[in-house]
N, C-alpha and C positions, 0 to 999 in steps of 0.2 A: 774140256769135257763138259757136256753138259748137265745141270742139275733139276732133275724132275721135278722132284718133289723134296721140299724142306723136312727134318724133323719135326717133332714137338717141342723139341728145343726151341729152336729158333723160333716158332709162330709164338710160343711163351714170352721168349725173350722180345717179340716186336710189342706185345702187348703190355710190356711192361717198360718197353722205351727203350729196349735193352741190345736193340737190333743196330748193328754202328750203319752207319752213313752214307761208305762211301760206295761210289756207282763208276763202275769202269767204263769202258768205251764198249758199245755195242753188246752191252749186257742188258737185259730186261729182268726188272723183280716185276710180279704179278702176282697180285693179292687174291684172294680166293673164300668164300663158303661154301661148305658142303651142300648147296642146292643145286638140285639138277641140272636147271640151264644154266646154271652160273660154270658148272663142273664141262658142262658139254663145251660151251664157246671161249672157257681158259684153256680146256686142252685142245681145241683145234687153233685158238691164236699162237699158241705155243709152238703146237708142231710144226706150221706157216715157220712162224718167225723164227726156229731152228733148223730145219729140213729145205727150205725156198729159200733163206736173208743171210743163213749161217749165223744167227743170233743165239747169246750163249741164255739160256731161262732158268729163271729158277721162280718156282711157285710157293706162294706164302700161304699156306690154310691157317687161317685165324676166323675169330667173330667177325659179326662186318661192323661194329663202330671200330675197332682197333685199327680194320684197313682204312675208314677214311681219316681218320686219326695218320696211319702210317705213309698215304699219299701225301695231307697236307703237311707232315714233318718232311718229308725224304725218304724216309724210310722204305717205304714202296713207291713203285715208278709207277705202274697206273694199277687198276681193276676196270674191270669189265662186268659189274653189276651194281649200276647207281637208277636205281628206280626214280625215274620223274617223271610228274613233278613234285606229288604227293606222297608217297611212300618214305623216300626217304629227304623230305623236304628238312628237316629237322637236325638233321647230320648235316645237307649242304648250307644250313642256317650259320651254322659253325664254322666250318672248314673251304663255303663256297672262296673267299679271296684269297686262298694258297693254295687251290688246286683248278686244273685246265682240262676243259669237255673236251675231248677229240672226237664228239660225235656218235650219232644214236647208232647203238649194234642192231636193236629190234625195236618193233612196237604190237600196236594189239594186245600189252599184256593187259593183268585185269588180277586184281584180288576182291576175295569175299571168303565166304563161310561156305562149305560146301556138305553136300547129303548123298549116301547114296541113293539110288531111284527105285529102290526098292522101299523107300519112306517114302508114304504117300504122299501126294501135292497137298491132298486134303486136309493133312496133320501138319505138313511141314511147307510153306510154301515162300513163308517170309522170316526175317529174323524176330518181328514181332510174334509171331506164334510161339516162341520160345518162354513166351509169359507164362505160357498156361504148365498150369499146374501138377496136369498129366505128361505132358510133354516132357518137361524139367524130370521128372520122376523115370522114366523111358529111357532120359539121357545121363542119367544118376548127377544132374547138376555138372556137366563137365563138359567145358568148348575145350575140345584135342588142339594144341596148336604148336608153335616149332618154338625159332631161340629166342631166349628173353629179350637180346639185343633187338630182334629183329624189326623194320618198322609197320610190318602187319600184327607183330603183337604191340606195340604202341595204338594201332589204331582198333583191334581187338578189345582193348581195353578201354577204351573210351566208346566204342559198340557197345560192352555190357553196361557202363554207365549209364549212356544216353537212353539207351533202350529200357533201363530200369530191369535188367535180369537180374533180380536179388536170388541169392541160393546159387549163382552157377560159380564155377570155379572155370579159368582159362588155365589150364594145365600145359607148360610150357617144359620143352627140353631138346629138340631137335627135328628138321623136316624127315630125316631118316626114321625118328623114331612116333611121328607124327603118322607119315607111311607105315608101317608097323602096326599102329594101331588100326590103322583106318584097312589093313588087311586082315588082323585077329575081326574084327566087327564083320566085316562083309564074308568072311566063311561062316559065321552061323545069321546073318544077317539081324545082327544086332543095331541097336539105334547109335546112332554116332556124327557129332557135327566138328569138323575139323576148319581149321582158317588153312586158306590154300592160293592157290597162283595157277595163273596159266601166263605161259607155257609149263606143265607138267608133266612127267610119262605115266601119272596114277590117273589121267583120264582114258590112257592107252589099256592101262590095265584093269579097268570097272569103271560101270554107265554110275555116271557122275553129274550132278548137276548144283549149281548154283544157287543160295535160297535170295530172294530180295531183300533189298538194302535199305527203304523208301526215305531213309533220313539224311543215304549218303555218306554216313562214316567212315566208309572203307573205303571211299575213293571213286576213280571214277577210272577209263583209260590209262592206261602209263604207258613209258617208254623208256628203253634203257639203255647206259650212255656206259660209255667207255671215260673215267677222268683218271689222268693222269697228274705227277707231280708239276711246281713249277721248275722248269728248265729241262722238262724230259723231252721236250718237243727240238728245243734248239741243241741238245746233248745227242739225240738217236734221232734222226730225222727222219730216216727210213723204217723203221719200226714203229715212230709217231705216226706217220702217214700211212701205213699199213693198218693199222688202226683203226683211224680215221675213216678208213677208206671199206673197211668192214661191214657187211649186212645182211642179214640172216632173214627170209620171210620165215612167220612164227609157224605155219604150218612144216614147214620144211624140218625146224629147228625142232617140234614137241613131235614130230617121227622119229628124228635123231635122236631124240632120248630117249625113247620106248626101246627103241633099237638099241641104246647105251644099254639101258634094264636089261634086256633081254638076253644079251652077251657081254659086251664091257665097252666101257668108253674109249679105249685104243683103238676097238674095233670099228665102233659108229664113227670114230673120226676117221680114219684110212678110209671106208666107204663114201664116206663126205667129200672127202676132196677129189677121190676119185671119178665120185661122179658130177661131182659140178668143177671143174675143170674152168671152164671160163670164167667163172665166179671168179675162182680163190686166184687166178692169173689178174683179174683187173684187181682182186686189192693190192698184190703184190707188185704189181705195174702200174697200172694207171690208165692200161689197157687195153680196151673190149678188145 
């Protein structure tokens, strides 16, 4: 039978080392955080790999240092949201020689700080405008941003350094609860600067735009990679290669998530496969 979703047991116990070891034959652990495209392209590898391979899944919701922590122990067999090269450059600092790329899911992503466009360009165009002193004041001193692990709040905080934003606070606690806010603000169109990512379904849902970077902090392009444990490749070959073999254009993928928002992610994925058909046939074959 297969296992959807783990408790909180268990993602507790992986973060504490406490998850045992062992990996049967044609079983998949897949690691997980609750961000959107992370949530959309775990559960459409999932359903593939149990519905097309008869693979048995079970999914790990934990922080993301814990999974790449839980890839390079064993612990988990892969994840399917490693931002490179920069995002989470600092995690594969660590753990890059006991864990295996099986290759890019997407690309085109992009992090920054975002505004809704209802703030002027005039007021808000770059992250250095965030100096002024009226501004700061508009924003009650506070970047909206997601989990302390994450590695946009890593480089968020060396944003407010470099940039010299004294007074601001980077208020951290979840993309869900990031979302949240940045929906309480845009009903009374309140001022609000949040750290964010595309692919996201919160540009599906309000005109959203991006402030400039000019220093470069935040990165530049990424691309995002499927890594797996060592010896998942030579242990599940066809589930590694299915994998591998995986690739989402981003426009396709931030539709599929709006569409996840809008109704649920069981939902956007059954529509997903059903409409790309040869797609999800050549990962799972080889193909066209």
């Amino acid at each position: 039978m297969s296992k959807r979703i783990l408790g909180m047991i268990a993602a507790i116990g992986l973060a504490f080392g406490a998850v045992s070891t062992a990996h049967g034959q044609d079983s998949v652990r897949i690691g997980w955080t609750a961000w959107s495209d992370a949530e959309f392209v775990t559960k459409l590898a999932a359903r593939i790999l149990e519905e097309r391979m008869d693979q048995d899944v079970e999914l790990v919701q934990t922080d993301i240092a814990p999974q790449y922590q839980g890839v390079a122990s064993g612990d988990i067999d892969v994840m399917l949201m490693s931002w490179l090269p920069g995002t989470h450059s600092d995690y594969m600092d660590k753990v890059g020689g006991d864990v295996v790329n099986l290759g890019m899911l997407y690309d085109h992503a992009k992090l920054g700080w975002i505004v809704p466009e209802y703030i002027p360009k005039d007021q808000i165009s770059s992250i250095e405008d965030l100096k002024n002193d009226s501004i700061r004041e508009k924003l009650d001193g506070t970047i909206t941003g997601i989990d302390p692990g994450a590695g946009l709040t890593r480089l968020s905080k060396d944003a407010i350094e470099q940039y010299g934003l004294d007074g601001y606070n980077l208020q951290t606690s979840s993309g869900a609860a990031m979302t949240a806010a940045l929906e309480r603000a845009a009903k009374d169109e309140d001022w609000i600067v949040v750290t964010g990512w595309s692919p996201h379904w919160k540009f599906g849902a309000w005109d959203l735009r991006y402030i400039d970077d000019p220093k470069g902090v935040l990165g530049s392009w990424e691309r995002i990679h499927a890594i797996a444990r060592q010896g998942f490749y030579q242990e599940n070959i066809d589930a590694a290669t299915m994998l591998g073999r995986m690739w989402i254009p981003i426009d396709d993928l931030q539709a599929a998530m709006y569409e996840a928002r809008e109704s649920s992610y069981e939902e956007a994925v059954t529509n997903y496969i059903n409409n790309n058909g040869d797609r999800v046939e050549y990962w799972v074959s080889g193909e066209m």
